[in-house]
C-alpha positions as CSV (number, residue, x, y, z in Angstrom):
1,X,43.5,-15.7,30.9
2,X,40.8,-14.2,28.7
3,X,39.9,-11.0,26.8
4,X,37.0,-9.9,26.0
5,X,37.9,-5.9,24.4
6,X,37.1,-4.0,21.0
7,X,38.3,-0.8,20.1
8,X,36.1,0.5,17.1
9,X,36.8,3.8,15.2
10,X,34.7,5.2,12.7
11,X,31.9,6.8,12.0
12,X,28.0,6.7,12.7
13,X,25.7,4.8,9.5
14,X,22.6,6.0,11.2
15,X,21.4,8.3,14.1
16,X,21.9,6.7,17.8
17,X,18.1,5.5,19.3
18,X,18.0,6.6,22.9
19,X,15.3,4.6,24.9
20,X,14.9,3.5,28.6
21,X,14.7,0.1,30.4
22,X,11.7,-0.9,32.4
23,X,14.1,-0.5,35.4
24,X,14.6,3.0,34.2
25,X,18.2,3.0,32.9
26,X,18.3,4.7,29.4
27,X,20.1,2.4,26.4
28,X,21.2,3.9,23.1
29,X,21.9,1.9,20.3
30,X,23.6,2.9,16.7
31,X,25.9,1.4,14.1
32,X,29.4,2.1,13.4
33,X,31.6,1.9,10.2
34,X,35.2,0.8,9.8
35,X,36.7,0.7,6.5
36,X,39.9,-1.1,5.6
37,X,42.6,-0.7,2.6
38,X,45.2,-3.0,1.6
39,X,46.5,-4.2,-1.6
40,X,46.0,-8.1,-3.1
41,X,48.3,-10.1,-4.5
42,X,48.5,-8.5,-7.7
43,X,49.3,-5.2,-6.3
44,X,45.9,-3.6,-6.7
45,X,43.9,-1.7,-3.9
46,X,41.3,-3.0,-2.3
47,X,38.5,-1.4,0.0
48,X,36.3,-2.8,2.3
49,X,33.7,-1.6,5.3
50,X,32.7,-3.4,8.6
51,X,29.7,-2.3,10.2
52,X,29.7,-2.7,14.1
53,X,26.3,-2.2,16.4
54,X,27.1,-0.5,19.5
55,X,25.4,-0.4,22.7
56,X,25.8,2.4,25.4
57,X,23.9,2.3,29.1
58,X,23.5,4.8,31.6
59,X,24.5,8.6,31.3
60,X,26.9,7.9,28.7
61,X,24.0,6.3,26.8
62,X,22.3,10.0,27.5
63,X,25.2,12.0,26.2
64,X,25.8,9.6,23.1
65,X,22.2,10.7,21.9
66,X,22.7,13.9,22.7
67,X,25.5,15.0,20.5
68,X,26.5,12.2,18.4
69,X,24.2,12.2,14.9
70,X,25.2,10.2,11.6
71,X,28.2,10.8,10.1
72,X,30.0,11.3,13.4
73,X,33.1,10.6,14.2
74,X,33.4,8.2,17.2
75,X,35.6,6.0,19.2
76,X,34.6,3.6,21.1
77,X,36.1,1.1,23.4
78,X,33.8,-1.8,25.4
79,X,33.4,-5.6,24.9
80,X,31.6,-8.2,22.2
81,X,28.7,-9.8,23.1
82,X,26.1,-11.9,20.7
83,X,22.8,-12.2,22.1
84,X,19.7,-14.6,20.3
85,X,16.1,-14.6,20.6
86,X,13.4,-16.9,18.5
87,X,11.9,-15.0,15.3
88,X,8.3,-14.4,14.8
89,X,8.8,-17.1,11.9
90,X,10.6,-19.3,15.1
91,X,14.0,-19.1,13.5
92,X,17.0,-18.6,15.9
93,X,18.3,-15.0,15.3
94,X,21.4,-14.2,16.3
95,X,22.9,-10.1,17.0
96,X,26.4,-9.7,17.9
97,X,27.1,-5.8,19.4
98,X,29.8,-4.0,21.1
99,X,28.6,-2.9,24.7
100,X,30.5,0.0,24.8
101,X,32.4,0.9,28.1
102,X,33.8,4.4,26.8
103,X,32.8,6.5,24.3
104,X,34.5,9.6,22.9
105,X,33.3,11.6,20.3
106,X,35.4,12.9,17.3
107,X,34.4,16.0,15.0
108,X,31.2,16.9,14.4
109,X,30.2,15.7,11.0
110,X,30.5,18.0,8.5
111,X,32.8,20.1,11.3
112,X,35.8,21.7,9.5
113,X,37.2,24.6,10.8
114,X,37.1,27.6,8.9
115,X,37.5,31.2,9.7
116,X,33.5,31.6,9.3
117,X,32.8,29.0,11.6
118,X,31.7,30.8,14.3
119,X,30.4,34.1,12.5
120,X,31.3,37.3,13.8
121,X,32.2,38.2,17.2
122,X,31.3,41.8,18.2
123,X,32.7,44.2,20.6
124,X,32.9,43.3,24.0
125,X,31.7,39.5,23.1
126,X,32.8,36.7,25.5
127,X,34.6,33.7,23.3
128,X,35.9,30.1,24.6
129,X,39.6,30.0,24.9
130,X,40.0,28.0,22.3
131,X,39.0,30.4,19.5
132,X,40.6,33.6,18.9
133,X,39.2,37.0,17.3
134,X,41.3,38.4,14.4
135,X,41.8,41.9,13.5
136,X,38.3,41.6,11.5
137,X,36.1,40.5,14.5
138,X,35.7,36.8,13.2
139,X,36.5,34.2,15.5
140,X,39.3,31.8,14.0
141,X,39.6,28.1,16.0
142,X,42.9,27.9,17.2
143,X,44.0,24.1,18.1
144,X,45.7,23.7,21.2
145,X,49.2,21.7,20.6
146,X,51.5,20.2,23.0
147,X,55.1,22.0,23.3
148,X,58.2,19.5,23.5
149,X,61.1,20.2,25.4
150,X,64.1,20.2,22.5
151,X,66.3,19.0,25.0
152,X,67.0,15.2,25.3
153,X,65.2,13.2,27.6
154,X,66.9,11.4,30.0
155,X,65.1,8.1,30.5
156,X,66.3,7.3,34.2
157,X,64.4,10.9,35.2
158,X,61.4,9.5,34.5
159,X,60.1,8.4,38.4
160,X,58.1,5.2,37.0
């Protein structure tokens, strides 16, 4: 059996290029960062950062250029693939990307939620339902979390 998968989190170096095929489907391309900490044999801490190119076809290639800019926060999931072509000085050249099959897009860069996000909501003013006004009129971005049961969990009530 093989496998062929990469999972990359990180975040944008540059913005995404959105262009089209001659057959008409659209292709964005943009470069991801991953950095990595661990400690060498001397106990110190080390840092280092892997930069991945990512391509995305179709509508997701659309969307990608649409609201993904540098510095944001992405994961994305697809396969490696290293492609060559001859140089204009006729040296081999060699690119190795990650064809993304799924993307999903983090924060925003330079997204932190603050109670002056949003500005001020006035009087009869529709918001999302995932903000909330306060007794000021500001809108304040309330996270939606998942409630656990306290009880126990009985594995064998699970039907899979």
């Amino acid at each position: 059996m093989y496998l062929n998968k990469a999972i990359i989190i990180g975040n944008l170096t540059r913005d995404p290029e959105l262009k089209a095929l001659p057959s008409g489907i659209t292709v964005t391309s943009f470069s991801v960062a991953t950095n990595r900490v661990w400690k060498d044999k001397n106990g110190a801490k080390q840092e280092a950062a892997d930069y991945h190119n990512v391509v995305v076809f179709g509508r997701q290639a659309e969307t990608s250029a649409q609201y993904l800019k540098k510095g944001s926060s992405v994961l994305v999931e697809g396969r490696m693939q290293t492609r060559s072509w001859d140089g204009a000085d006729g040296k081999k050249l060699y690119r190795t990307e990650v064809i993304a099959d799924n993307i999903q897009f983090g924060n925003r860069a330079g997204d932190a939620p603050s109670s002056s996000s949003y500005g001020n909501a006035g009087a009869g003013s529709d918001t999302v339902s995932s903000k909330k006004a306060d007794d000021t009129g500001n809108a304040l971005n309330q996270l939606d979390s998942i409630e656990y049961p306290e009880e126990e969990i009985n594995p064998e009530d699970i039907p899979f």
